[in-house]
Phi, psi and omega in degrees: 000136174313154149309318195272336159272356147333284207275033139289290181318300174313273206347286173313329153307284184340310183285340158284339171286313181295324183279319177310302206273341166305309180308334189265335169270019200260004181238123169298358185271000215291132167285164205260003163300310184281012168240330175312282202304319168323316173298339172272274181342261231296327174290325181329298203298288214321305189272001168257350176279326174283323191289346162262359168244335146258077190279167170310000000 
């Protein structure tokens, strides 16, 4: 896989992610472990997207 279809696929996880955590904060049942950990999930992808756009 390309560098530049990587970080399409990461954009897209992201956005998904992103999207996950919206849902979740928008139900009030949602726990607060379960938006944590999304909130983690999407920086992990965030930072592997910068680490392929800045490699060492």
């Amino acid at each position: 896989m390309t560098t530049d279809a990587r970080l399409a696929s990461l954009h897209r996880l992201h956005q998904q992610v992103e999207q996950e955590l919206a849902d979740a904060l928008a139900h009030k049942s949602t726990d607060d472990s379960d938006i944590k950990k999304l909130k983690l999930r999407k920086l992990a992808i965030k930072q592997q997207m910068e680490k392929l756009r800045l490699p060492d």
